[in-house]
N, CA and C atoms as an extended XYZ file, in Angstrom:
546
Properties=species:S:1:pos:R:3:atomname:S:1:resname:S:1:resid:I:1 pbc="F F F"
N       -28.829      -24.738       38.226 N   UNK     1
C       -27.389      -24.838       38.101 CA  UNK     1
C       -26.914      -23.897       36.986 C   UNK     1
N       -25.677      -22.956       37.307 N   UNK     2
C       -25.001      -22.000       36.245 CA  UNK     2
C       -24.147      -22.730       35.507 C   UNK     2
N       -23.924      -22.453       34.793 N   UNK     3
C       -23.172      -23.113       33.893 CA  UNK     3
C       -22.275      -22.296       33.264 C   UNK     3
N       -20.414      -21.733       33.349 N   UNK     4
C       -19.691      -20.813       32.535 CA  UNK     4
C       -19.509      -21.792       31.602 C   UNK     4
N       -20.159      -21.473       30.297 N   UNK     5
C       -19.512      -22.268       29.100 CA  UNK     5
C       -18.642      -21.717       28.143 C   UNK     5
N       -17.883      -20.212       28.570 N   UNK     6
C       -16.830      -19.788       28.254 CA  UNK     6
C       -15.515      -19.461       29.696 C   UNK     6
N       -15.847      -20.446       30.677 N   UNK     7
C       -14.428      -20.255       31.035 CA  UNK     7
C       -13.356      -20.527       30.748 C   UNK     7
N       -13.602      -21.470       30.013 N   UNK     8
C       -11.837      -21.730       29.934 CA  UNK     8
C       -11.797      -20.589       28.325 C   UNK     8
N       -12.502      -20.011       27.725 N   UNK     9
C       -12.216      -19.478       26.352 CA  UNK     9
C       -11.278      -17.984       26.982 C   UNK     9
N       -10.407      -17.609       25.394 N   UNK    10
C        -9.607      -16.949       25.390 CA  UNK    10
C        -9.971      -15.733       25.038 C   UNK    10
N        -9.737      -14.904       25.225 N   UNK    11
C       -10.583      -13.301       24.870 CA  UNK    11
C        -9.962      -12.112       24.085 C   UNK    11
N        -9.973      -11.864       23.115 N   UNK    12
C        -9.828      -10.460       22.965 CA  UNK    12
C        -9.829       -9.285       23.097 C   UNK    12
N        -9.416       -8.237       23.133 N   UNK    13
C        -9.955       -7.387       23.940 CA  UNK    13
C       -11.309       -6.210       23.143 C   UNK    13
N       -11.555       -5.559       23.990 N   UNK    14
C       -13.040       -4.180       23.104 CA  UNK    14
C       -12.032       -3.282       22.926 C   UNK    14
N       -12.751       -2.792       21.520 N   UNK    15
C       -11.860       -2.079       20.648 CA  UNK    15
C       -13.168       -0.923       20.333 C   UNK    15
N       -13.517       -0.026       20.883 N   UNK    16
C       -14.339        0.826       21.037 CA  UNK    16
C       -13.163        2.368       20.890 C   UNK    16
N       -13.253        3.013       19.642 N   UNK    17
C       -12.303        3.891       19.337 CA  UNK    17
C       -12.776        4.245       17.889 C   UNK    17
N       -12.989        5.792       17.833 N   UNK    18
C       -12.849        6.449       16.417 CA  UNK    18
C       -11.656        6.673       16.098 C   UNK    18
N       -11.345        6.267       14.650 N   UNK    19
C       -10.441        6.964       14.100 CA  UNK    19
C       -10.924        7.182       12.569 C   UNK    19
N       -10.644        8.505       12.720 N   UNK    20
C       -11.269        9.781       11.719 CA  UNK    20
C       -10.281       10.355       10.624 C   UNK    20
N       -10.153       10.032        9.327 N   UNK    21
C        -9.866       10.427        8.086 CA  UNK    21
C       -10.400       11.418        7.595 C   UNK    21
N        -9.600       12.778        6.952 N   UNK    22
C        -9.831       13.641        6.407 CA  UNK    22
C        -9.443       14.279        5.521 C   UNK    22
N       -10.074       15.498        4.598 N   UNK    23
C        -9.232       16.247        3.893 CA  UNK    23
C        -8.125       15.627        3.346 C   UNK    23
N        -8.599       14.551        2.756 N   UNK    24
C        -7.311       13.857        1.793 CA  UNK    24
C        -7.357       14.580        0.230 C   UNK    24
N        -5.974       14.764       -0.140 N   UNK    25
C        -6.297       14.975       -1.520 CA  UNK    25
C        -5.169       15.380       -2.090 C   UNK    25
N        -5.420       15.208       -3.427 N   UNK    26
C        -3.457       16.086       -4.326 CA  UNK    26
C        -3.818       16.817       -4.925 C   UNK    26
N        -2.149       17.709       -5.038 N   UNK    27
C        -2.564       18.868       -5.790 CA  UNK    27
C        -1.207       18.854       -6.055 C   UNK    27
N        -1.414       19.548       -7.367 N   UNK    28
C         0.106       20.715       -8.194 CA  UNK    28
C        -0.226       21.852       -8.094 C   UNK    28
N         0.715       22.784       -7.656 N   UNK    29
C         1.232       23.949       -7.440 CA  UNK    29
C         2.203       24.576       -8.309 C   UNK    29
N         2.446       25.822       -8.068 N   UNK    30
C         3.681       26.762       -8.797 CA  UNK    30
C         4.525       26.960       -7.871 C   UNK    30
N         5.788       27.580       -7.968 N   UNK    31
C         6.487       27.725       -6.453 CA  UNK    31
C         6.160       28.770       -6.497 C   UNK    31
N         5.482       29.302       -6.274 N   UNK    32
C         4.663       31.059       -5.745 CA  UNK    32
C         3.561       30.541       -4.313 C   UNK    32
N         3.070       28.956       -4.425 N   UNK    33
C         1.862       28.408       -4.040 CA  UNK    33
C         2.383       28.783       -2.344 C   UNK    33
N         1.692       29.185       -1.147 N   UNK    34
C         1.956       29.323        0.596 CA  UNK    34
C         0.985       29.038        0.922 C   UNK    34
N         0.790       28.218        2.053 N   UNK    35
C        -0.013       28.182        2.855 CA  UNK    35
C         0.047       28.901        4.172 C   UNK    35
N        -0.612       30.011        4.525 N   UNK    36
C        -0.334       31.162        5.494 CA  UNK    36
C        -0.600       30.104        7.073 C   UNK    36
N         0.037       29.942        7.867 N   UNK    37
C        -0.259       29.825        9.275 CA  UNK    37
C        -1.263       29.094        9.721 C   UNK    37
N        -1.160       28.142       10.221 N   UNK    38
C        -2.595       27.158       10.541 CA  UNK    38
C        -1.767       26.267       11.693 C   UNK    38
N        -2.814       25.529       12.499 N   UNK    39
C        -3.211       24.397       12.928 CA  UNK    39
C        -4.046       23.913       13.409 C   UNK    39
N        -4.237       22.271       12.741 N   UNK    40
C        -5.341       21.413       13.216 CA  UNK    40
C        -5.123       20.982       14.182 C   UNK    40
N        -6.618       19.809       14.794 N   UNK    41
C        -6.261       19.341       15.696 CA  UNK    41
C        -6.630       18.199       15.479 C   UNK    41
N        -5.950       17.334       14.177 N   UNK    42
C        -5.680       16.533       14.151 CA  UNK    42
C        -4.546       15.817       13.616 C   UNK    42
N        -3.753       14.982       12.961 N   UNK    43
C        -2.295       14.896       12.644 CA  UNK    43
C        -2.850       15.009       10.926 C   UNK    43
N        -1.767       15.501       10.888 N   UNK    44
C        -1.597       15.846        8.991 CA  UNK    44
C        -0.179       15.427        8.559 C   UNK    44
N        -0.238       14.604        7.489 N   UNK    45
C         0.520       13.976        6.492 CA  UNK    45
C         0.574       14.399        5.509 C   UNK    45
N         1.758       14.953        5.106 N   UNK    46
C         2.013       15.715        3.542 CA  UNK    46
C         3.261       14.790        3.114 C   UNK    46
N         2.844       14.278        1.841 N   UNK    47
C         3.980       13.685        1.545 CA  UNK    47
C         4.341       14.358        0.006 C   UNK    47
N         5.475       14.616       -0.793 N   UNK    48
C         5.783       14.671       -1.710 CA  UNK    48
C         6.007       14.240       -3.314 C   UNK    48
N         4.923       14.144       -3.618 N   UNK    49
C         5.021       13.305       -4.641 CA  UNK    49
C         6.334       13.889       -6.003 C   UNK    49
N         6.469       15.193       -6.173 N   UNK    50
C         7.398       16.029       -7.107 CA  UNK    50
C         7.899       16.978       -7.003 C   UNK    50
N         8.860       17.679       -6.843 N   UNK    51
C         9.215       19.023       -6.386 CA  UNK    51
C         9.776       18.922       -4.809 C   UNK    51
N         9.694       20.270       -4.317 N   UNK    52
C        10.034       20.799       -3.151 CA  UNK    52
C         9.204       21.398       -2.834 C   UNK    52
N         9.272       21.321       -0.733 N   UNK    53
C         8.110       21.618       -0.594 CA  UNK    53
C         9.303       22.374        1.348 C   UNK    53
N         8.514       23.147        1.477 N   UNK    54
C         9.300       23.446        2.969 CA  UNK    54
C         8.026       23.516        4.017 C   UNK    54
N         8.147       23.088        4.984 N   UNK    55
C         7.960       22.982        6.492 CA  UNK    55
C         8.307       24.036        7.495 C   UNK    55
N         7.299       24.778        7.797 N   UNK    56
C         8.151       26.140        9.319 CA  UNK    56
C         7.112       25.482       10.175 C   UNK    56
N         7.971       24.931       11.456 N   UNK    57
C         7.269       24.390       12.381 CA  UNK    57
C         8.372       24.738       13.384 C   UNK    57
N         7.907       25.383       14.224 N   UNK    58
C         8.938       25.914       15.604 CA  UNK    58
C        10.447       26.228       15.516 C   UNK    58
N         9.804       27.108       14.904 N   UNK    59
C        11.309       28.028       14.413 CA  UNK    59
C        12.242       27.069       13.365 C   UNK    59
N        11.538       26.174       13.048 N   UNK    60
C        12.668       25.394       12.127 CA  UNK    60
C        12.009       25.046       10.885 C   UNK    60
N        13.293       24.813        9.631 N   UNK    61
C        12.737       24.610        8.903 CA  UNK    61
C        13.039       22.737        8.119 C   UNK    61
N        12.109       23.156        7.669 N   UNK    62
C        12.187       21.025        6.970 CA  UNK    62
C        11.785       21.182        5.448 C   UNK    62
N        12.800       20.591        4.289 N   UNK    63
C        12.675       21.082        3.370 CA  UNK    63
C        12.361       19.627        2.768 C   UNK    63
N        11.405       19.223        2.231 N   UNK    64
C        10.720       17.916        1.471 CA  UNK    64
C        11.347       17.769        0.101 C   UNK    64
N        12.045       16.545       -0.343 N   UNK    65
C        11.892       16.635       -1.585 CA  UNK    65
C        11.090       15.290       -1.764 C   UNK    65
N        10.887       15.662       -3.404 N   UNK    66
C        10.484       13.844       -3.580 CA  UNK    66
C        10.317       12.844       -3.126 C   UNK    66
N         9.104       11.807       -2.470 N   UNK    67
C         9.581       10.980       -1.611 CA  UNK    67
C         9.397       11.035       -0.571 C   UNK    67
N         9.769       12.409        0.139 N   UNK    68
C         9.569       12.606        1.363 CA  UNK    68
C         8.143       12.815        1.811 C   UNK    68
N         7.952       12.614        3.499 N   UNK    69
C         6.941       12.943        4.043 CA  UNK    69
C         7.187       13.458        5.208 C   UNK    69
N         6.050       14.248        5.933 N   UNK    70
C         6.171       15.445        6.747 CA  UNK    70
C         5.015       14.831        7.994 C   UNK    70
N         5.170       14.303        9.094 N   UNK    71
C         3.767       14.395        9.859 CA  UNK    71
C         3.701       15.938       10.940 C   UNK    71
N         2.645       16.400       10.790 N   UNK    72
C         2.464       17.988       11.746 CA  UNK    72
C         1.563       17.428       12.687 C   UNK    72
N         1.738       17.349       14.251 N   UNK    73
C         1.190       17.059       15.026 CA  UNK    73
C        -0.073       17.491       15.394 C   UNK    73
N        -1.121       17.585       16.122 N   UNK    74
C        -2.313       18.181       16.355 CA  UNK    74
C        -1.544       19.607       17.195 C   UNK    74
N        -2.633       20.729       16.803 N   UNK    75
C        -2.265       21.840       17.316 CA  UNK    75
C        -0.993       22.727       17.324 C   UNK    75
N        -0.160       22.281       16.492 N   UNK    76
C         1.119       22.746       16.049 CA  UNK    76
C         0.866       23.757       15.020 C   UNK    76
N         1.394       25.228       15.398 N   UNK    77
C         1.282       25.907       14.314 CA  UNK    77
C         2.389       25.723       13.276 C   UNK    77
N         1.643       25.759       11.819 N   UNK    78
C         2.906       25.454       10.936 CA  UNK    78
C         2.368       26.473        9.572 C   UNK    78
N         3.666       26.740        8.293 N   UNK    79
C         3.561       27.067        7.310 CA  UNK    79
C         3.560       25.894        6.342 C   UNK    79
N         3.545       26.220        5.302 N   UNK    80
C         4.400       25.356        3.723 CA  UNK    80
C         4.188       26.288        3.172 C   UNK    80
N         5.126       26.063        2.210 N   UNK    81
C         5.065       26.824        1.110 CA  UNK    81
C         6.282       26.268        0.073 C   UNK    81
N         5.733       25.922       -1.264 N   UNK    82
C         6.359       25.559       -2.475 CA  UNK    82
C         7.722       26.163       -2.972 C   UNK    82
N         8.683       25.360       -3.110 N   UNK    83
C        10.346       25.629       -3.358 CA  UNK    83
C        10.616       25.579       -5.145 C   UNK    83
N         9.552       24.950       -5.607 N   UNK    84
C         9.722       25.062       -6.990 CA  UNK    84
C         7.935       24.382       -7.143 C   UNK    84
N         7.893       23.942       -8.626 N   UNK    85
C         6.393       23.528       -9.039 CA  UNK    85
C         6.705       22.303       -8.203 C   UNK    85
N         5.614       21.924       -7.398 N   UNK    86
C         5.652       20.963       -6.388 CA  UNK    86
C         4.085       20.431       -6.677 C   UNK    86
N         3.666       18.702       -6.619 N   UNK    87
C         2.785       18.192       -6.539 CA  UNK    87
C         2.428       17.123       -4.850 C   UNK    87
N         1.744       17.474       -4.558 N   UNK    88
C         1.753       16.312       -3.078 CA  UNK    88
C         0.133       15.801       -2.921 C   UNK    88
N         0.474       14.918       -1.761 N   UNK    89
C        -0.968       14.537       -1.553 CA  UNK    89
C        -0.820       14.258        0.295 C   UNK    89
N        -1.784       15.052        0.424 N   UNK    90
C        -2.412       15.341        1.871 CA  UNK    90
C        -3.404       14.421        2.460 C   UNK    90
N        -3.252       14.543        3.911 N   UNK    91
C        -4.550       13.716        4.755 CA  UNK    91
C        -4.391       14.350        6.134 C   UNK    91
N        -5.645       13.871        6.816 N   UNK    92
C        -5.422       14.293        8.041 CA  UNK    92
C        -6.659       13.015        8.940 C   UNK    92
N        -5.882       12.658       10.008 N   UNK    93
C        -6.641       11.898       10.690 CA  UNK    93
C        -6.299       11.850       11.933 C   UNK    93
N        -7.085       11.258       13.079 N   UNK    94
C        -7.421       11.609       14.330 CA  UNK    94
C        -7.810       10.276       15.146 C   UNK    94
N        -7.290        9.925       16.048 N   UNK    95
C        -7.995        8.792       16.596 CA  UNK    95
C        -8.706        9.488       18.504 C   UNK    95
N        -9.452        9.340       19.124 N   UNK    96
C        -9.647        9.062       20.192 CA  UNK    96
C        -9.183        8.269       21.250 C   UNK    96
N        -7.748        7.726       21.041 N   UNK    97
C        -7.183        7.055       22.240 CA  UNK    97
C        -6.007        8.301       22.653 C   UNK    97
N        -6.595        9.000       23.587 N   UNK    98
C        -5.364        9.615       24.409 CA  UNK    98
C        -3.993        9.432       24.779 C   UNK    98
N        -4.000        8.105       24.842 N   UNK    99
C        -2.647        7.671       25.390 CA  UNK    99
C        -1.435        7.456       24.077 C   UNK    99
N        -2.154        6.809       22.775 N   UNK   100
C        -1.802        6.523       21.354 CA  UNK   100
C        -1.192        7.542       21.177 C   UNK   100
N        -2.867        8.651       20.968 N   UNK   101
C        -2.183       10.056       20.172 CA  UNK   101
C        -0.966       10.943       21.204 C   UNK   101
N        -1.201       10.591       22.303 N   UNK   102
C         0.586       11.382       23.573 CA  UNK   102
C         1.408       10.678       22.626 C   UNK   102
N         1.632        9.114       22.904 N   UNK   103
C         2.860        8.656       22.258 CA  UNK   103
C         3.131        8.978       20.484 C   UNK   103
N         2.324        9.056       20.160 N   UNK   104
C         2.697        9.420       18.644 CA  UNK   104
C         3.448       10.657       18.519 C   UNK   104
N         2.593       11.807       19.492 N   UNK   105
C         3.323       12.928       19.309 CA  UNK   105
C         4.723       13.603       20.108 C   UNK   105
N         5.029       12.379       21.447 N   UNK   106
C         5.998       12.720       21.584 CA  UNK   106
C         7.210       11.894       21.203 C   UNK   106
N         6.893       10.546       20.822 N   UNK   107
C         7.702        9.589       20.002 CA  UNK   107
C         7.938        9.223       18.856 C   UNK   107
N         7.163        9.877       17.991 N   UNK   108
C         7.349        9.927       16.375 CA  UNK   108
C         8.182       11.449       16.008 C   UNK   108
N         9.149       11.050       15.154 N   UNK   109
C         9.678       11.630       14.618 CA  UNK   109
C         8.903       12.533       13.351 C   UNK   109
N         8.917       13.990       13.135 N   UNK   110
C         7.951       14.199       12.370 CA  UNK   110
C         8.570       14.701       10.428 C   UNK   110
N         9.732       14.361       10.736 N   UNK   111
C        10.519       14.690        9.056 CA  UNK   111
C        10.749       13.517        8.482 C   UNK   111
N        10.494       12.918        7.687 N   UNK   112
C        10.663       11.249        6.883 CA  UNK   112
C        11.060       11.390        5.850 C   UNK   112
N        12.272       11.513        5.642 N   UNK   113
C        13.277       11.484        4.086 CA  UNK   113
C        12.949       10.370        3.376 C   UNK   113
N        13.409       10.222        2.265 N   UNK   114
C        13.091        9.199        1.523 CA  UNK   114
C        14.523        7.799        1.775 C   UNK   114
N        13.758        6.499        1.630 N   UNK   115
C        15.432        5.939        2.070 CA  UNK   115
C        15.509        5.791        3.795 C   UNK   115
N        14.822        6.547        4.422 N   UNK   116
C        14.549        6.292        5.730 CA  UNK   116
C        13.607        4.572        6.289 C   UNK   116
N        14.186        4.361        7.132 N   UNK   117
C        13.437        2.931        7.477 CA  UNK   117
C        11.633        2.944        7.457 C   UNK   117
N        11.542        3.694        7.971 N   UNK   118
C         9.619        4.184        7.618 CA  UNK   118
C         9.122        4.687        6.705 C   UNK   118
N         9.823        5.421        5.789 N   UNK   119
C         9.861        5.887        4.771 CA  UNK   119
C         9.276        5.134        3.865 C   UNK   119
N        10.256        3.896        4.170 N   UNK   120
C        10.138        2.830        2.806 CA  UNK   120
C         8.668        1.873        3.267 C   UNK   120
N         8.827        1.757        4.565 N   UNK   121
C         7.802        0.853        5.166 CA  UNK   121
C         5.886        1.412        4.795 C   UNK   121
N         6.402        3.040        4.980 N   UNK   122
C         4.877        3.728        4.899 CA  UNK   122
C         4.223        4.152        3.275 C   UNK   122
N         5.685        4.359        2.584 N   UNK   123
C         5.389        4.925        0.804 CA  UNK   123
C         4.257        3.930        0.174 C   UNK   123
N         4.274        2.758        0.313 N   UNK   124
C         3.167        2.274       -0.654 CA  UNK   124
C         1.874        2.376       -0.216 C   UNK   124
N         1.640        2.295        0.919 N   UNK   125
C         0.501        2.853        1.902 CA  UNK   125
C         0.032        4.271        1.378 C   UNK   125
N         1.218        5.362        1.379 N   UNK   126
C         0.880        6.483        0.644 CA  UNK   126
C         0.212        6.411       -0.696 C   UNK   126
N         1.052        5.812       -1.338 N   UNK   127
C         0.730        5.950       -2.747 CA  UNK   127
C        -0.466        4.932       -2.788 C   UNK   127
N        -1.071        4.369       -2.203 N   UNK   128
C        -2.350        3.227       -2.545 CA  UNK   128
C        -3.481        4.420       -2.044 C   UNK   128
N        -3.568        5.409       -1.206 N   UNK   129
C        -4.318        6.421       -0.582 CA  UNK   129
C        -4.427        7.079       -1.947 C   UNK   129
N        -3.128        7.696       -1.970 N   UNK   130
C        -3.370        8.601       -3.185 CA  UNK   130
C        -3.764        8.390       -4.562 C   UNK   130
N        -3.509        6.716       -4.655 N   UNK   131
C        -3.998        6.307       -5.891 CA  UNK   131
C        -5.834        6.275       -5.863 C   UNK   131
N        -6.541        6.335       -4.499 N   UNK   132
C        -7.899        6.562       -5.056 CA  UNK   132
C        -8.247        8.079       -5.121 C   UNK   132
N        -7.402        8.865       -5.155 N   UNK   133
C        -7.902       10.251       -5.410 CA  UNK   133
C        -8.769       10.621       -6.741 C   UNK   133
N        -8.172        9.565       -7.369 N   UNK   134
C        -8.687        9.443       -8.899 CA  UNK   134
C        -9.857        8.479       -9.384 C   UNK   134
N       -10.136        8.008       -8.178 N   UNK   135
C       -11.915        7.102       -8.219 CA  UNK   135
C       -12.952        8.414       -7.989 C   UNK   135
N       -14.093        8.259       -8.900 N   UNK   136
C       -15.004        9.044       -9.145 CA  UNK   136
C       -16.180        8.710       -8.197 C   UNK   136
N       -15.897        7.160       -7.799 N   UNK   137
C       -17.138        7.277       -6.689 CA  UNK   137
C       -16.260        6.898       -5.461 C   UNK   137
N       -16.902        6.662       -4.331 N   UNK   138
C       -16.171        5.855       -2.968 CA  UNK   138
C       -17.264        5.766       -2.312 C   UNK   138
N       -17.156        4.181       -2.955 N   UNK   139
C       -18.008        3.440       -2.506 CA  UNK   139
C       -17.621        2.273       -1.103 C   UNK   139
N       -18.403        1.453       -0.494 N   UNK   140
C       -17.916        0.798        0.739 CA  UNK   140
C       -16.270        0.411        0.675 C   UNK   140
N       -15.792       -0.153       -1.080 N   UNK   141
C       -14.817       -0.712       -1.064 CA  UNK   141
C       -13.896       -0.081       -0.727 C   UNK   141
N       -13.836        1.557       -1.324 N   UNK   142
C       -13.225        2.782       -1.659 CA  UNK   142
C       -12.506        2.653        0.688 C   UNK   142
N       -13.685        2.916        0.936 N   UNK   143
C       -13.721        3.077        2.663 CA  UNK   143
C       -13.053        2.320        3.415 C   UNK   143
N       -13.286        1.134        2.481 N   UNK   144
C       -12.330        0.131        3.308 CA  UNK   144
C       -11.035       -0.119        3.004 C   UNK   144
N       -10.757        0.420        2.077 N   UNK   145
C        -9.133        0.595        1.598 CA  UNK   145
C        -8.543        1.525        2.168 C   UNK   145
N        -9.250        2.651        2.448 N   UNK   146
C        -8.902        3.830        2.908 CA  UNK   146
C        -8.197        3.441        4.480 C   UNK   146
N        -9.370        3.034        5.190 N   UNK   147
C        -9.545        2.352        6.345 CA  UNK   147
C        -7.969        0.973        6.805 C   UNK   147
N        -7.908        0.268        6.322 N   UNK   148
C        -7.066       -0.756        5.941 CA  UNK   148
C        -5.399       -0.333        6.190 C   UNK   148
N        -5.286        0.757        5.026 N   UNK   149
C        -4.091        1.675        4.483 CA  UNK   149
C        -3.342        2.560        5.976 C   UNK   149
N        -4.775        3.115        6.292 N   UNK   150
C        -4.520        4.100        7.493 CA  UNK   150
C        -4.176        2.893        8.494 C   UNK   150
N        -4.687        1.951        8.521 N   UNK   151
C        -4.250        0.823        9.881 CA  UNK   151
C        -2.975        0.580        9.531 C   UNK   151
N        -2.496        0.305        8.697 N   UNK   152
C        -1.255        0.033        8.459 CA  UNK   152
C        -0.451        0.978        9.235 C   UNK   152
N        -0.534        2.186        8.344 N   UNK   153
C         0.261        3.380        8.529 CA  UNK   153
C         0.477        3.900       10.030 C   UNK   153
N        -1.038        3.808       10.758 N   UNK   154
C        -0.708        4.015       12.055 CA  UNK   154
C         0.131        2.745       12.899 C   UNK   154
N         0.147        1.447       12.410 N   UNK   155
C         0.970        0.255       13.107 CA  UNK   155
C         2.217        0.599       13.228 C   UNK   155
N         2.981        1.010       11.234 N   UNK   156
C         4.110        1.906       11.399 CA  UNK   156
C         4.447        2.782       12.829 C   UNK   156
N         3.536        4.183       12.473 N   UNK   157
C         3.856        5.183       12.979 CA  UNK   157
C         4.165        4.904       14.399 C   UNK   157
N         2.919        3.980       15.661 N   UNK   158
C         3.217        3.164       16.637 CA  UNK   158
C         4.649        2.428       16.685 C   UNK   158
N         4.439        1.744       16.272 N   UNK   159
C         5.760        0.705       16.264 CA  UNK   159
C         7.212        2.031       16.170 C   UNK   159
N         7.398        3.136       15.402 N   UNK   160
C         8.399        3.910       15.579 CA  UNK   160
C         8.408        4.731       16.895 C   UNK   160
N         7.177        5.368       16.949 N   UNK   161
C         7.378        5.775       18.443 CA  UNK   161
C         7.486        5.053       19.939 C   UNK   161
N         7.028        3.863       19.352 N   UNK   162
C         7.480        2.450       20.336 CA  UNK   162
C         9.476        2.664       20.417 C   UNK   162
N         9.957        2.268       19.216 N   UNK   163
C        11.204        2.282       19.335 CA  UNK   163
C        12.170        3.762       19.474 C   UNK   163
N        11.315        4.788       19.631 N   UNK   164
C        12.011        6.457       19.279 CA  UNK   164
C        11.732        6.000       20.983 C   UNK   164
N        10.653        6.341       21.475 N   UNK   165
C        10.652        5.625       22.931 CA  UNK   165
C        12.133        4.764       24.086 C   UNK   165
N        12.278        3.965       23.364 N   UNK   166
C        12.985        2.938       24.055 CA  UNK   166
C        14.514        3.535       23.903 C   UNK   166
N        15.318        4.587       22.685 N   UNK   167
C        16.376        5.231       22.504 CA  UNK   167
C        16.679        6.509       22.772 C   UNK   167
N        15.362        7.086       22.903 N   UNK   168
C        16.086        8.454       23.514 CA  UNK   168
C        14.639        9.226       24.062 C   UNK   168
N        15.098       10.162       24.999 N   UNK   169
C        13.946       11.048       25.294 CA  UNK   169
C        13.165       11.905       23.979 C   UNK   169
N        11.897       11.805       24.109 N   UNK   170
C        11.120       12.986       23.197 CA  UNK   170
C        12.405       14.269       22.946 C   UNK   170
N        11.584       14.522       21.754 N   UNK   171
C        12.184       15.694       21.516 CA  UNK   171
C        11.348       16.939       22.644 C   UNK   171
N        12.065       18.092       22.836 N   UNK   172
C        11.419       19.454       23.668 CA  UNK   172
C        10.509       19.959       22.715 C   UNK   172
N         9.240       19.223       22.550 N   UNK   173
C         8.397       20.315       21.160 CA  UNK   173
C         6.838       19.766       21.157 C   UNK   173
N         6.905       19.589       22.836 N   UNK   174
C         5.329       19.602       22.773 CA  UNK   174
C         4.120       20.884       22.870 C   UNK   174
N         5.211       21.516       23.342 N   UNK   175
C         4.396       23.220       23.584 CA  UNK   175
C         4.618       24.358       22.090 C   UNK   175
N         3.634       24.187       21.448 N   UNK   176
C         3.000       24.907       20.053 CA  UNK   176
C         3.727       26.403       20.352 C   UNK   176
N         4.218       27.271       19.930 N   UNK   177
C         4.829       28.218       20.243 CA  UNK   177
C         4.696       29.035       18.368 C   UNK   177
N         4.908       30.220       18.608 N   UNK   178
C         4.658       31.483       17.592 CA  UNK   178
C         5.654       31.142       16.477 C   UNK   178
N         5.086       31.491       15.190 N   UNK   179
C         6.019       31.107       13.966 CA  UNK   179
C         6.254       32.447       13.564 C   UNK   179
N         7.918       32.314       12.992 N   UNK   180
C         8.944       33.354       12.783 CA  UNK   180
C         7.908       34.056       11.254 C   UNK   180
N         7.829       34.868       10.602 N   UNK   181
C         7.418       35.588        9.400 CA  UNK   181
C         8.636       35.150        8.605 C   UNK   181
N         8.073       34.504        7.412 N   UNK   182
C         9.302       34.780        6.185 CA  UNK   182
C         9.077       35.320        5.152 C   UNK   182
């Protein structure tokens, strides 16, 4: 005789998915500081910790101050380059769900002023990242904060392109296209 001694139980679902943290880190600059032409292919977060900071991403420009944060989609060619002595702190991370990373990039908004509803929701998340830049080791705990922070941040980022979703069509800016020289 078989016996299901989990039928009537309730299930969760498999959660089989990388998501990959990178190239985190801060820095101060001079406003002389450019970063010539690039893209990854994974999403990058620049947020502003002091100064000004500008954005050339498809012919347009996005000018950061204080506060602010910037997400650059995978494969998007972009510049920066420093508007005065500017300090920020960077990351870049990547998940393996196809369907996630579509909606992120055509339902997230990628300029985040300060004072903005996500803005406020994602800044301490930022600043708890950036506050281990300054741990000398990273150790399991270090990983799991890291880890934790980024769950957050991506719940945010979801949950906005959930609702950028439900109010208006994507923006026209999924096709990576040639950046102007300045």
């Amino acid at each position: 005789m078989i016996i299901d001694f989990l039928k009537n139980a309730k299930r969760l679902p498999v959660i089989d998915w990388n998501l990959t943290f990178f190239g985190a880190h801060e820095q101060a600059v001079t406003k002389t500081w450019a970063v010539p032409i690039e893209k990854h292919y994974a999403f990058e977060c620049i947020y502003v910790l002091s100064g000004k900071e500008t954005i050339i991403m498809h012919h347009m420009d996005f000018t950061l101050n204080s506060g602010d944060f910037f997400i650059v989609p995978p494969e998007f060619l972009h510049r920066v380059r420093a508007e005065s002595d500017l300090k920020y702190f960077c990351y870049h991370f990547d998940i393996d769900d196809p369907r996630l990373k579509a909606q992120l990039i055509q339902g997230l908004d990628y300029y985040h002023p300060v004072g903005s509803a996500i803005n406020k929701a994602i800044t301490p998340h930022l600043l708890k990242l950036d506050a281990l830049v300054q741990d000398s080791t990273f150790d399991f705990t270090t990983k799991m904060i890291i880890q934790i922070e980024l769950s957050h941040i991506l719940m945010h980022f979801y949950e906005a392109s959930q609702n950028n979703a439900t109010q208006a069509p994507p923006p026209k800016m999924s096709t990576p296209e040639p950046l102007r020289t300045i």
